[in-house]
VOPAGU-2260 file (C-alpha; in pm, 1 decimal, decimal comma):
REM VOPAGU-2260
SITE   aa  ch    i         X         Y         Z
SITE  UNK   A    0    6382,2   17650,0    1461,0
SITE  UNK   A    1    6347,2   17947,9    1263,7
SITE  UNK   A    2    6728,6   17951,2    1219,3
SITE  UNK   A    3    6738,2   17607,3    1100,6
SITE  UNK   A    4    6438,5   17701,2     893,5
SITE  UNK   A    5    6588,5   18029,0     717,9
SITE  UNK   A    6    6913,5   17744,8     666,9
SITE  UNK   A    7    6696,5   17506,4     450,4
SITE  UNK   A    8    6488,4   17806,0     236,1
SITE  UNK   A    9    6811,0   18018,2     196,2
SITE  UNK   A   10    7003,0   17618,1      32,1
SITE  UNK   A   11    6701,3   17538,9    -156,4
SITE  UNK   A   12    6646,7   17867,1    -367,2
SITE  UNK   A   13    7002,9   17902,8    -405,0
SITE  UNK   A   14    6994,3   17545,9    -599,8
SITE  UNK   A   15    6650,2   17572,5    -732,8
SITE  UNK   A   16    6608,3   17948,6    -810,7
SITE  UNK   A   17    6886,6   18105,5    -932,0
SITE  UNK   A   18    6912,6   18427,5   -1113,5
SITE  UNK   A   19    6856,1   18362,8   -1476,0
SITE  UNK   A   20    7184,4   18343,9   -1651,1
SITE  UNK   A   21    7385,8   18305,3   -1383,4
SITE  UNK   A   22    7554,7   17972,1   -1238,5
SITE  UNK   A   23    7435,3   17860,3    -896,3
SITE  UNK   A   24    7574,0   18010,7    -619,7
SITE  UNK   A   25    7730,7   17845,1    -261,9
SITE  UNK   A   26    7525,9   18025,7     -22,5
SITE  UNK   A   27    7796,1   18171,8     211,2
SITE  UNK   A   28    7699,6   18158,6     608,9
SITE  UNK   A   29    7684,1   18558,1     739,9
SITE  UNK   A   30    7574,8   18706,8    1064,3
SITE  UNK   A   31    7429,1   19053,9    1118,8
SITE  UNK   A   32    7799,9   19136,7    1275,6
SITE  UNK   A   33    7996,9   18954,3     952,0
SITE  UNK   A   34    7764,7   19151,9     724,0
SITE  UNK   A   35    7858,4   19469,7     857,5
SITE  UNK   A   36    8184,9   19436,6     908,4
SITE  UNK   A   37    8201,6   19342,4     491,9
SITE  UNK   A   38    7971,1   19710,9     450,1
SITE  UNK   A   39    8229,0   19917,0     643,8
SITE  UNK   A   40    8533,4   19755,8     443,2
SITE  UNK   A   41    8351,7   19706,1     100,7
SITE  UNK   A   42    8125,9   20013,6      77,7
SITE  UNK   A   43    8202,3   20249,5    -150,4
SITE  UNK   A   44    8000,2   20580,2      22,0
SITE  UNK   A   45    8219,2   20505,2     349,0
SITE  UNK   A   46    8558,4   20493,6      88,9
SITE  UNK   A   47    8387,9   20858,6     -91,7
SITE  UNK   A   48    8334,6   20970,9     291,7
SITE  UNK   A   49    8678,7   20872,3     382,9
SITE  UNK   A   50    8886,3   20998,8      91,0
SITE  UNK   A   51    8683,8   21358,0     139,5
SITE  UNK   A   52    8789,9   21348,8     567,4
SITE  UNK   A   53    9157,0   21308,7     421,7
SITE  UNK   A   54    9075,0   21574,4     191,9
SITE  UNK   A   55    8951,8   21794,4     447,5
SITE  UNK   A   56    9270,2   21714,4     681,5
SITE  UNK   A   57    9531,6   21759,3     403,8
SITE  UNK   A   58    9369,3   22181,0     395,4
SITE  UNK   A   59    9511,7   22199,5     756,2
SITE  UNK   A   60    9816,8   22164,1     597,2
SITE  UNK   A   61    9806,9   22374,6     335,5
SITE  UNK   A   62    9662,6   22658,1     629,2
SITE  UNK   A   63    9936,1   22612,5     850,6
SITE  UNK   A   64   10190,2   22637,6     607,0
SITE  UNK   A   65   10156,5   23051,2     624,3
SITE  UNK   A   66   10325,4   23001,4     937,5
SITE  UNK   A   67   10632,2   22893,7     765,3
SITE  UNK   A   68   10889,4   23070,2     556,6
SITE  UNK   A   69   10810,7   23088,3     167,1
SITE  UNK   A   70   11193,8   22980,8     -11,9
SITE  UNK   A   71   11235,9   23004,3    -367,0
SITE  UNK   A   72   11516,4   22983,2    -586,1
SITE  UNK   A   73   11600,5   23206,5    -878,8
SITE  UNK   A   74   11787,7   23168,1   -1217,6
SITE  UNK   A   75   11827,3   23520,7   -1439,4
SITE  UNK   A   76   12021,8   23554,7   -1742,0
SITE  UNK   A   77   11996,5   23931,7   -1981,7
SITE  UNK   A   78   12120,3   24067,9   -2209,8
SITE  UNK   A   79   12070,9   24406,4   -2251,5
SITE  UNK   A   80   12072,5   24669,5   -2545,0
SITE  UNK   A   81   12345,3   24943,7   -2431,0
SITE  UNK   A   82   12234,1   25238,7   -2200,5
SITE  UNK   A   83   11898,7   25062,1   -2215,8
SITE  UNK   A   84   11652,1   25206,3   -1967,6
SITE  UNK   A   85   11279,5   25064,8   -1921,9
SITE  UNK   A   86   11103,0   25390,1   -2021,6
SITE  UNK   A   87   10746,1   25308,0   -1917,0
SITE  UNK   A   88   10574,5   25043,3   -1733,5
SITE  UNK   A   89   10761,1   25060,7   -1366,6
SITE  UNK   A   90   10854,7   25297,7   -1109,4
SITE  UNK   A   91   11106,1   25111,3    -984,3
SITE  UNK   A   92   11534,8   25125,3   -1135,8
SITE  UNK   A   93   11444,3   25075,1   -1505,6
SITE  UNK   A   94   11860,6   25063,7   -1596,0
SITE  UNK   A   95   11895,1   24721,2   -1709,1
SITE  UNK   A   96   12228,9   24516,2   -1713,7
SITE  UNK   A   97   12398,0   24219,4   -1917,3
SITE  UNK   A   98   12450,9   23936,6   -1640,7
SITE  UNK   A   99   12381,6   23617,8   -1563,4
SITE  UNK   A  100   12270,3   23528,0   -1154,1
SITE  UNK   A  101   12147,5   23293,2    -940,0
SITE  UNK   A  102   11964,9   23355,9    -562,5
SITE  UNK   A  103   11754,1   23255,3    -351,7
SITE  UNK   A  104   11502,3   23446,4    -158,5
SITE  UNK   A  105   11333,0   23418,2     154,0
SITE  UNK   A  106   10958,3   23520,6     286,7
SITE  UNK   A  107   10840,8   23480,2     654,8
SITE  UNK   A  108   10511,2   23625,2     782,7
SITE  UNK   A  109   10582,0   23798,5    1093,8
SITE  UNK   A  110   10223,6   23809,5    1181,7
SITE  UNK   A  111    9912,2   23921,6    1038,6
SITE  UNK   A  112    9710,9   24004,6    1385,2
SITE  UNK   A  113    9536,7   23634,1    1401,3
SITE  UNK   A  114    9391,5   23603,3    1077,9
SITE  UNK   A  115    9616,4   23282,8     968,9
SITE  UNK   A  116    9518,1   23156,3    1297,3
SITE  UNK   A  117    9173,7   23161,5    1238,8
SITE  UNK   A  118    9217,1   22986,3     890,2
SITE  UNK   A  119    9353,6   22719,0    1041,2
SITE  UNK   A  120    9142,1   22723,6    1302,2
SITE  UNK   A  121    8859,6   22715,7    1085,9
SITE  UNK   A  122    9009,1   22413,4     825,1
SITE  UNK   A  123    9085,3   22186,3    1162,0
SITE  UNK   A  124    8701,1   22261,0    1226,8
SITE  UNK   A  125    8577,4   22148,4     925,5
SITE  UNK   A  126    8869,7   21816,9     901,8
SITE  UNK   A  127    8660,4   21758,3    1245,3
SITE  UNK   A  128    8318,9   21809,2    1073,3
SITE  UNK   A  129    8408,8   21579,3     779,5
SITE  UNK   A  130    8539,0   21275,9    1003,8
SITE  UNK   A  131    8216,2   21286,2    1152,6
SITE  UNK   A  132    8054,6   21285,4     822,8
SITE  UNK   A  133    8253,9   20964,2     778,7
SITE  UNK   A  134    8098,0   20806,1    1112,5
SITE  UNK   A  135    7761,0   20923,8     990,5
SITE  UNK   A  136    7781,1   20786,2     664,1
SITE  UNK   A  137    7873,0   20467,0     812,2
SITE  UNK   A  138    7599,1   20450,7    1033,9
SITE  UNK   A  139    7349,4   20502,2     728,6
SITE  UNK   A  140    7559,5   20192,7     553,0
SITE  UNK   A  141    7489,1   19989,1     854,6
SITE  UNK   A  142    7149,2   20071,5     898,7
SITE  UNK   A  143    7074,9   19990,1     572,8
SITE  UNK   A  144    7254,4   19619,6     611,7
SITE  UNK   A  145    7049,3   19622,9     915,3
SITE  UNK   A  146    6744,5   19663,0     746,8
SITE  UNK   A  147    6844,3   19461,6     463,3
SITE  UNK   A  148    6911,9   19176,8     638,5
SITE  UNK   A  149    6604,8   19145,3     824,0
SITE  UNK   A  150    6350,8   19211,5     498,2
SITE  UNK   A  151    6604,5   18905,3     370,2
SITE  UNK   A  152    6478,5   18687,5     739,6
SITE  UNK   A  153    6122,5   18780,4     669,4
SITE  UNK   A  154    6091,1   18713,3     292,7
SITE  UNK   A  155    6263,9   18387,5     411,1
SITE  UNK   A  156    5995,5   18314,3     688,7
SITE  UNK   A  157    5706,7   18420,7     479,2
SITE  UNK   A  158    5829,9   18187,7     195,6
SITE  UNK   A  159    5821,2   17926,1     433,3
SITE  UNK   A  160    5467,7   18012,2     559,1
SITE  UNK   A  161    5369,2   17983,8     130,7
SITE  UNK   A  162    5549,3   17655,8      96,2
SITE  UNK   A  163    5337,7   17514,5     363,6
SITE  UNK   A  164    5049,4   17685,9     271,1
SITE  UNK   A  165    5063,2   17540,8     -67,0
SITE  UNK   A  166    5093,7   17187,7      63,6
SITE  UNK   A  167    4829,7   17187,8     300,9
SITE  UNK   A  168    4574,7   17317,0       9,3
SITE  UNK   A  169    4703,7   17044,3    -184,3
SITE  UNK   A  170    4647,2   16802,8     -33,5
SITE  UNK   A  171    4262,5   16939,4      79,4
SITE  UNK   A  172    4237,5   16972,8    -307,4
SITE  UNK   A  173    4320,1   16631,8    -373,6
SITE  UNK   A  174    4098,3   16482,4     -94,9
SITE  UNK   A  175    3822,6   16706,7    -226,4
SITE  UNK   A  176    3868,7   16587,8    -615,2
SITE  UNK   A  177    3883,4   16207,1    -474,5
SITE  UNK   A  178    3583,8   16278,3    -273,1
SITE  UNK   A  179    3393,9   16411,7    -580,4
SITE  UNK   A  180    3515,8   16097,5    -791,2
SITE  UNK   A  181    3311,7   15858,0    -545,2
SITE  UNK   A  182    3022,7   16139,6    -567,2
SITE  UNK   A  183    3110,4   16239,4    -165,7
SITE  UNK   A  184    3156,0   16620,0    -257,9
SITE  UNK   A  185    3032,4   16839,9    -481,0
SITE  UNK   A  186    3211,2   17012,8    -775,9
SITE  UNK   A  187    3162,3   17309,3    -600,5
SITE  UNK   A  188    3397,2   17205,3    -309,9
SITE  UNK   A  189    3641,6   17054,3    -544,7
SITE  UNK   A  190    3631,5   17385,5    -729,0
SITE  UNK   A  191    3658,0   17616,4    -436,7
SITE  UNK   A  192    3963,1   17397,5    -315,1
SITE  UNK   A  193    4136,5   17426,8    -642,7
SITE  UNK   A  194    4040,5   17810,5    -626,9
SITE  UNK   A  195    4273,0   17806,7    -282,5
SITE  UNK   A  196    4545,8   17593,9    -373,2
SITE  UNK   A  197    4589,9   17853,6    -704,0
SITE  UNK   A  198    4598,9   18142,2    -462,3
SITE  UNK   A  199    4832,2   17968,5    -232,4
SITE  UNK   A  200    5057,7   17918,8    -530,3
SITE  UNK   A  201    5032,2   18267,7    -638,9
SITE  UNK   A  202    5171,6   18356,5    -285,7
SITE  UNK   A  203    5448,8   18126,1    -342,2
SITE  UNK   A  204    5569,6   18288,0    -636,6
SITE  UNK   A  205    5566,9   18595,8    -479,8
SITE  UNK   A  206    5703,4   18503,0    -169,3
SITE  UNK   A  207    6002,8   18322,5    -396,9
SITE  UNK   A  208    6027,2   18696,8    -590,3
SITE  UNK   A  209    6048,4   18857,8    -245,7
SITE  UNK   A  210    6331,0   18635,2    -153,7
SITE  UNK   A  211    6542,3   18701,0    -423,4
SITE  UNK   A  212    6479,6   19110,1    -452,5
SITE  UNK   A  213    6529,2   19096,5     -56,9
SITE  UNK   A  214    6918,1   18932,1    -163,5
SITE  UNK   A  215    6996,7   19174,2    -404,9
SITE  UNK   A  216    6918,0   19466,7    -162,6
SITE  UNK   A  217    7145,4   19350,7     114,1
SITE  UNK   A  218    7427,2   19271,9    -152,2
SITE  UNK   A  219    7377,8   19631,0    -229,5
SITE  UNK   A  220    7379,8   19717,8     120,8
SITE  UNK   A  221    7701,3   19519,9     150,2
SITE  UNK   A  222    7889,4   19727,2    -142,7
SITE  UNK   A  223    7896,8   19449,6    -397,8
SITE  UNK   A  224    7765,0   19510,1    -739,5
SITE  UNK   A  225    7622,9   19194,2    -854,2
SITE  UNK   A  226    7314,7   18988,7    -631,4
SITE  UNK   A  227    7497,1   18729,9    -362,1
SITE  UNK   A  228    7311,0   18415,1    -134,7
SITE  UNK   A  229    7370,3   18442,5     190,2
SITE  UNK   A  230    7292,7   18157,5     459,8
SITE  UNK   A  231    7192,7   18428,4     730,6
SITE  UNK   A  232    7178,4   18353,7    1121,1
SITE  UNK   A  233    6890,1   18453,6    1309,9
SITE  UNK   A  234    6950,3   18715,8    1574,9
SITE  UNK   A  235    6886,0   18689,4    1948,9
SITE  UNK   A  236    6529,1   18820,4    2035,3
SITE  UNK   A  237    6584,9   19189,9    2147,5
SITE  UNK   A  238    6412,6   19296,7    2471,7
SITE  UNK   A  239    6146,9   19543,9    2513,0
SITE  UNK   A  240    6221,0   19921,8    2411,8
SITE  UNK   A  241    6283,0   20168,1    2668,2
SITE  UNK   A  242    6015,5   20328,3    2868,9
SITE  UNK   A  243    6118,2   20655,7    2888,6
SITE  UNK   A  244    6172,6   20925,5    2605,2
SITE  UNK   A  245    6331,4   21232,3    2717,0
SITE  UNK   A  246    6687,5   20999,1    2823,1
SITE  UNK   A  247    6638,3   20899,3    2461,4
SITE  UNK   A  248    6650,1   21267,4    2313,6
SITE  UNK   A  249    6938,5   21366,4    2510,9
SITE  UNK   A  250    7134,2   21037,4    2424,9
SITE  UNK   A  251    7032,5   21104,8    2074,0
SITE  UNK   A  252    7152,4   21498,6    2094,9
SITE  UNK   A  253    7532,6   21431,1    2213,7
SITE  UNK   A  254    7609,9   21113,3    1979,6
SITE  UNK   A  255    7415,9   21164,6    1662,5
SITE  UNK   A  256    7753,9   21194,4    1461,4
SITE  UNK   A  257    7535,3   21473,7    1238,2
SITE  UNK   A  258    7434,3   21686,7    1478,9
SITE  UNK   A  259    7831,2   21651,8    1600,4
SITE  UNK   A  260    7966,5   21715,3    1268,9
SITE  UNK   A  261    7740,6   22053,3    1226,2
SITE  UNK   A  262    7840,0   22170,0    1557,3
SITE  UNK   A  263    8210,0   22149,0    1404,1
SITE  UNK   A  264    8069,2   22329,5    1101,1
SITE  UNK   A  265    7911,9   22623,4    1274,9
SITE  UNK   A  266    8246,5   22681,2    1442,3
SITE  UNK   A  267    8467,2   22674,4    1158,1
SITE  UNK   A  268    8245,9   22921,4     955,4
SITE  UNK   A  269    8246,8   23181,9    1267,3
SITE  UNK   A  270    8608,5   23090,6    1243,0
SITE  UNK   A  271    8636,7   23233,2     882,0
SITE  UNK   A  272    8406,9   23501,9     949,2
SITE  UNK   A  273    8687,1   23647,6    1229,0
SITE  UNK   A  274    8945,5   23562,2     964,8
SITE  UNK   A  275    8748,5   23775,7     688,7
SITE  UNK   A  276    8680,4   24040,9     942,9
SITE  UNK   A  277    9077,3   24084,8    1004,1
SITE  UNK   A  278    9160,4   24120,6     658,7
SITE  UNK   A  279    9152,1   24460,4     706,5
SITE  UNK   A  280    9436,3   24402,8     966,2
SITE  UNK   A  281    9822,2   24460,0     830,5
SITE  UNK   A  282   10033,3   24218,0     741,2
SITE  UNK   A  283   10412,3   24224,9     851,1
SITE  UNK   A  284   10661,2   24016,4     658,3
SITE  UNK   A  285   11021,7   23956,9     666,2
SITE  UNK   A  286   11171,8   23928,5     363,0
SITE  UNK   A  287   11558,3   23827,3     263,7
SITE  UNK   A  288   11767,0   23736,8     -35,1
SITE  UNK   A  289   12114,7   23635,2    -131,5
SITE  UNK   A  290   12305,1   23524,5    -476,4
SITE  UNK   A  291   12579,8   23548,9    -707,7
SITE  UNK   A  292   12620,5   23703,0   -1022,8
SITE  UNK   A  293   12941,1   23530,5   -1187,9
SITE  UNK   A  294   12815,7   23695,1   -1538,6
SITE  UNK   A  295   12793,7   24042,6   -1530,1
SITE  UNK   A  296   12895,0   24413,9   -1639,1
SITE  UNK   A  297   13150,7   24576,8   -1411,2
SITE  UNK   A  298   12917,4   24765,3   -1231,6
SITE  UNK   A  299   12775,8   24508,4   -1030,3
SITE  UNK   A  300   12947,9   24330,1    -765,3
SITE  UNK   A  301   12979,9   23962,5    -784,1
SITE  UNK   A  302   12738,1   23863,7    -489,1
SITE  UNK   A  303   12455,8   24011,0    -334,1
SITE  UNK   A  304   12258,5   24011,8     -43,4
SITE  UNK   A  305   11945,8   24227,3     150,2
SITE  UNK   A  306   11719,9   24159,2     387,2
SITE  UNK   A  307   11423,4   24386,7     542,5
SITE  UNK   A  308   11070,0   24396,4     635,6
SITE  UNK   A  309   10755,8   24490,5     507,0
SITE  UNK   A  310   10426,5   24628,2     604,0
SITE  UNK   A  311   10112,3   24550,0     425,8
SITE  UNK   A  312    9795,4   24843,9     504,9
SITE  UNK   A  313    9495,1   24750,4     346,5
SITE  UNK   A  314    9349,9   25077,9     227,3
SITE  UNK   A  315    9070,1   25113,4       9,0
SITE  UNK   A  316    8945,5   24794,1    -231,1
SITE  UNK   A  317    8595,3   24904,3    -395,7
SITE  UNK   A  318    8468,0   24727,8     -75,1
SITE  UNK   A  319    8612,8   24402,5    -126,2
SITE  UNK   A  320    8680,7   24279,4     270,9
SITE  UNK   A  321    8354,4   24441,0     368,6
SITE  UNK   A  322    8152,7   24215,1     149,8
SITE  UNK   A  323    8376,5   23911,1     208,8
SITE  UNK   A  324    8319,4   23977,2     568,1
SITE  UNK   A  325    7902,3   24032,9     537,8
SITE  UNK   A  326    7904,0   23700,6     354,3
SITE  UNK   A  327    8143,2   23480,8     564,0
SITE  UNK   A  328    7894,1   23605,6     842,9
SITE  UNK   A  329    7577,6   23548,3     668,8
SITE  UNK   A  330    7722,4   23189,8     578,9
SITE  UNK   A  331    7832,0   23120,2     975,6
SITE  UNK   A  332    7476,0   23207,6    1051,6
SITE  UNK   A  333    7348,9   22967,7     772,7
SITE  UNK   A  334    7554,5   22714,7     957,6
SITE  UNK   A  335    7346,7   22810,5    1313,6
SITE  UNK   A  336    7011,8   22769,0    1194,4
SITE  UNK   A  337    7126,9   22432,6    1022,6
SITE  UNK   A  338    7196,3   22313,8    1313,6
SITE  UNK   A  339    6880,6   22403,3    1491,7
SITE  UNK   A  340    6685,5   22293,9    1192,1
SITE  UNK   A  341    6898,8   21881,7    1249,6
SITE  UNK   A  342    6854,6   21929,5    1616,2
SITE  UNK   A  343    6445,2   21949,4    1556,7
SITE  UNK   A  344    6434,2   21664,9    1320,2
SITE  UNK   A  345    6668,1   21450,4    1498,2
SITE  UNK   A  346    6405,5   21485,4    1789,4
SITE  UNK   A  347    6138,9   21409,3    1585,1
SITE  UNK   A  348    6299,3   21104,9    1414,0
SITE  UNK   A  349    6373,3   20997,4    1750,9
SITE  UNK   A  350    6039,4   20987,6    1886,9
SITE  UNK   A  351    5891,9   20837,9    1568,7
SITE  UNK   A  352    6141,2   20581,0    1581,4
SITE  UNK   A  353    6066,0   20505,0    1995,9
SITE  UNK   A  354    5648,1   20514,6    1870,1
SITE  UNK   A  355    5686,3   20266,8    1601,6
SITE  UNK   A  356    5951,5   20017,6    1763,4
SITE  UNK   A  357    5688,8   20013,1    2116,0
SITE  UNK   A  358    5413,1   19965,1    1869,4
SITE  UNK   A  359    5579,6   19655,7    1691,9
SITE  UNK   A  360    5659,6   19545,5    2050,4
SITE  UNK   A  361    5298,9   19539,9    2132,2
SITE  UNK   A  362    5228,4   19355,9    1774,6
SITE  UNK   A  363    5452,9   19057,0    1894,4
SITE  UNK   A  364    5172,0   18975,5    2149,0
SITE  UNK   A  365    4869,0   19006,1    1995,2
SITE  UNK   A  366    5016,3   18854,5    1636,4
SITE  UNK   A  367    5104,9   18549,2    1873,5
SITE  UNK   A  368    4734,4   18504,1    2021,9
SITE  UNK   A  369    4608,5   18592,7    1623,6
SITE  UNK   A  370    4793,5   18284,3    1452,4
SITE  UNK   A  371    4687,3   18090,5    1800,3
SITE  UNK   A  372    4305,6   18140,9    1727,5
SITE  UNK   A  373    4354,0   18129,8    1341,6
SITE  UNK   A  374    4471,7   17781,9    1379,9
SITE  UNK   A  375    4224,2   17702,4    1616,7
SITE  UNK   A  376    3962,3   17793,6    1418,7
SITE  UNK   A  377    4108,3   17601,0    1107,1
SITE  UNK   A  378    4131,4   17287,7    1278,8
SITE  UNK   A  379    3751,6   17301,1    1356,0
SITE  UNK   A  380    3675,6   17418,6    1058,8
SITE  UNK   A  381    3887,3   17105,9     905,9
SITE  UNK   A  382    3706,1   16931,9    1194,4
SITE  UNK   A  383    3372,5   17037,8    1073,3
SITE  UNK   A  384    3408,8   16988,8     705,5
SITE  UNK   A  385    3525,1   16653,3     720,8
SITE  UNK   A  386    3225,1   16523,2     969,6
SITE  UNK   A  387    3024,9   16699,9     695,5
SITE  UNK   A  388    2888,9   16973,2     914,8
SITE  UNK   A  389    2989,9   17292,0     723,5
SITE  UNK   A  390    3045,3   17375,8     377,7
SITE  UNK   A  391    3386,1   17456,0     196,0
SITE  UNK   A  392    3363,0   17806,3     248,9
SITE  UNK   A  393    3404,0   17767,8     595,8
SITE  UNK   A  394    3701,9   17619,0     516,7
SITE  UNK   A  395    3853,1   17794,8     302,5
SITE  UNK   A  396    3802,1   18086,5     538,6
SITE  UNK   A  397    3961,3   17942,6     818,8
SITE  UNK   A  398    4256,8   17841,5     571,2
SITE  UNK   A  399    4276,7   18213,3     474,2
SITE  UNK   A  400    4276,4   18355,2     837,8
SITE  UNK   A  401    4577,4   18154,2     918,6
SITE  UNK   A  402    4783,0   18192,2     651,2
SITE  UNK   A  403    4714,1   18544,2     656,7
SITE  UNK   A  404    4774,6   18542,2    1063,4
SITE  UNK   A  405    5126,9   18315,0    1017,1
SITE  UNK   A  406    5241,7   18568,1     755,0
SITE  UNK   A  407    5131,8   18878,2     978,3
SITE  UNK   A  408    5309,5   18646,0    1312,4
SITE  UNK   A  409    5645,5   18592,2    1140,5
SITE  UNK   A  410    5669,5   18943,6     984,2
SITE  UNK   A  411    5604,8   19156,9    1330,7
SITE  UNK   A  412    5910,4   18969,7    1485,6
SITE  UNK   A  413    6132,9   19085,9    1236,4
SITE  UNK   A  414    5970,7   19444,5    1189,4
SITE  UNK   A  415    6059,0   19467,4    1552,7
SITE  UNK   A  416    6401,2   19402,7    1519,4
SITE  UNK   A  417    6353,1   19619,3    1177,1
SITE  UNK   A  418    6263,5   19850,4    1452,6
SITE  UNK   A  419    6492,5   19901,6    1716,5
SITE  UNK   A  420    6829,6   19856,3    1471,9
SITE  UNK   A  421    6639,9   20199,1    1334,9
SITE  UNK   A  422    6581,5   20335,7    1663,2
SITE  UNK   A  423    6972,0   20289,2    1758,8
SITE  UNK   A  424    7019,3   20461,7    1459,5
SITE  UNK   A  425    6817,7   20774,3    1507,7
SITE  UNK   A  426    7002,0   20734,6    1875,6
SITE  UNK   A  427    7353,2   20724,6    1740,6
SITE  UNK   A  428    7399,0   20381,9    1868,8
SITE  UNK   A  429    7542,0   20263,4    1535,8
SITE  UNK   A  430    7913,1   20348,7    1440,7
C-alpha cells in the first residue's frame, strides 16, 4: 500500500507541480540500491576522493625511483679565449678548451642506510590512508542518499496524510454550511469547520513544499546539479536493532574506513620521522660517464670515460636535520592523538546512533496504538456531533489528534529506517 501510495503522489506532483520554469518531468522508477549505485558513479566528492588516492599512489613512484639509476645525456660546445683560465669562482681545473662533446652520465645510489626505504615506506602508507579516504567518502555519499531518500518517502506519506486530511474537512465543511442553510447548525460550527479545512490546506501546501525540497536534496545526494522526480520503491521493513552495544563498538573500531585510514596515517608519519632522523646518515653513490669529443684542441683525446664512487657525510647545517627531525616527530605524534581523538568519537557516534535507532524502534509501537485511538476517538466524536450530542469543538479536536497522530505514525517508520541506514554508517556497514 504505501508503495503503491508513494507511486500515485510521486506521478501526480510530477504533472501537477513542477518546478516553475521548467517542463514536466517523467518520474524515473529508483530503488534505494539504483540510487546509490548512480551516487558512487555520478558523485563528484567520490571522483575528488578518487583522483587524490591516484595522486597519493603516483608519490610511490616518484619514492621508489631513488632506487634506480639517474641517466642523463649531455651536449657541450666552447669556445675558448687562448690560454684562458677561470681565475675565480671554482676550485676545480679552471683551463678551459675549444671543443665540441657529447656524453652521457650515470648516477646510482648505492645506499643511504634506509632512509629511501622509509620514504617509500612512508608514501605507500599514506596511498593506503588516501584509498581509505575514498571508501569513507563514499560511505558519507551513501549515507546521505540514504537519508535523502527516506525524508523523500516521508514528505511523500505525510503529503498523503494532508491530501486526505483536506478532503475529509471538506466535506465536514460543506455538510456544516448546508446544515446552517436549513438553520440545523450554527454559524459558529460552520465557521469553526471552515477554520479546519483552511488549516488542513495550509498543511497541504507545506506538505507539497516538503515534497519537492525533499527531491532536490536526494538529486544532490545523487551528484546531479539540477532537481530530478523519482518514482521511489519502498524498502522492506528492517528488523529490530541489536541488543547488545559493546559487539557494536568493536565492529565499529576495525571497519570504520576513518579510523583505518588514520591508522595508515600514523604509520607513514613515524615512517618519515625515521627517514628525517637518518638524514644525518651518509649517502654512497656510484657515479659513471662516457662520450666523445669529435671537436676539440689536440690536447684532448677523442673519447672519454670515468667511473667512481662517492661518499656523502653530512657535517654541520645550522641545525637543519635536527629540526626536520623534531618536527617530523612532533607531526607523527599529531597523527597518534588524532587517532585517539576519532577512536573516542567514533564510540560516541556509535552509541548515539544505537540510542536513537532503539528509541525510533520503540516509537513504531506506540505511534501505531496513537493513530489507533486518534481515530477512534474521531469517529465518536463524528458519531457524537452528528446525533447532536457535542459541539464542533469536539470535533475539530478529534480531527486534529488524528491528523497530527497519522503524520507522527507515518514519519516514525521512516525515521527508523532514517535510523539504522545511520547506525550502519557509524558501524562501517556502508561501502
Amino acid at each position: 500500500m504505501r508503495g503503491a501510495a508513494a507511486f500515485l503522489t510521486s506521478a501526480i506532483l510530477a504533472a501537477a507541480i513542477p518546478c516553475r520554469g521548467q517542463a514536466p518531468q517523467t518520474p524515473q522508477s529508483l530503488t534505494l540500491q539504483q540510487a546509490e549505485q548512480i551516487a558512487i558513479q555520478n558523485h563528484p566528492q567520490i571522483q575528488v576522493a578518487t583522483q587524490l588516492a591516484s595522486a597519493a599512489a603516483a608519490q610511490v613512484v616518484e619514492a621508489k625511483s631513488s632506487y634506480y639509476p639517474q641517466t642523463y645525456g649531455s651536449l657541450t660546445g666552447v669556445e675558448a679565449e687562448h690560454n684562458s683560465r677561470v681565475a675565480a669562482g671554482v676550485l676545480n681545473n679552471p683551463i678551459i678548451y675549444d671543443r665540441f662533446a657529447d656524453g652521457v652520465a650515470v648516477n646510482q645510489l648505492v645506499t643511504d642506510f634506509g632512509r629511501t626505504y622509509e620514504l617509500v615506506k612512508s608514501s605507500n602508507l599514506h596511498a593506503k590512508a588516501q584509498q581509505e579516504n575514498v571508501t569513507a567518502t563514499r560511505a558519507d555519499v551513501l549515507l546521505r542518499v540514504n537519508q535523502a531518500y527516506f525524508a523523500v518517502l516521508k514528505s511523500q506519506a505525510v503529503l498523503q496524510v494532508a491530501e486526505q486530511t483536506v478532503k475529509s474537512r471538506q466535506l465536514v465543511a460543506d455538510q456544516t454550511s448546508a446544515l446552517q442553510k436549513n438553520n440545523l447548525k450554527s454559524g459558529l460550527d460552520a465557521s469553526f469547520a471552515n477554520v479546519d479545512l483552511a488549516q488542513a490546506q495550509l498543511l497541504l501546501i507545506q506538505a507539497q513544499n516538503d515534497v519537492q525540497s525533499s527531491f532536490a536534496d536526494l538529486s544532490t545526494a545523487l551528484g546531479y546539479s539540477d532537481q530530478r522526480m523519482f518514482v521511489l520503491a519502498d524498502q522492506p521493513p528492517q528488523p529490530s536493532p541489536p541488543a547488545d552495544f559493546a559487539p557494536l563498538v568493536q565492529e565499529a573500531l576495525q571497519n570504520r574506513p576513518e579510523l583505518i585510514g588514520q591508522d595508515f596515517n600514523v604509520k607513514s608519519a613515524q615512517s618519515y620521522a625515521t627517514a628525517e632522523r637518518e638524514l644525518w646518515l651518509p649517502t654512497i653513490s656510484a657515479v659513471g660517464v662516457a662520450g666523445l669529443i669529435p671537436f676539440r684542441q689536440d690536447t684532448l683525446a677523442s673519447r672519454y670515460a670515468a667511473a667512481g664512487f662517492n661518499v656523502n657525510v653530512p657535517i654541520f647545517n645550522g641545525r637543519l636535520f635536527t629540526a626536520r627531525k623534531n618536527e617530523a616527530t612532533a607531526r607523527a605524534n599529531a597523527q597518534q592523538q588524532f587517532l585517539r581523538d576519532l577512536q573516542n568519537r567514533v564510540v560516541r557516534d556509535v552509541r548515539a546512533a544505537w540510542l536513537n535507532a532503539n528509541s525510533a524502534f520503540q516509537r513504531l509501537s506506540v505511534t501505531e496504538q496513537l493513530f489507533n485511538q486518534a481515530t477512534q476517538a474521531f469517529d465518536l466524536a463524528q458519531s457524537r456531533y452528528g446525533l447532536g450530542l457535542s459541539s464542533i469543538v469536539e470535533l475539530s479536536q478529534a480531527q486534529l489528534n488524528k491528523t497530527q497522530a497519522e503524520i507522527t505514525k507515518v514519519s516514525a517508520q521512516y525515521d527508523y529506517e532514517g535510523q539504522i541506514a545511520y547506525l550502519d554508517y557509524q558501524l562501517g556497514r556502508m561501502k
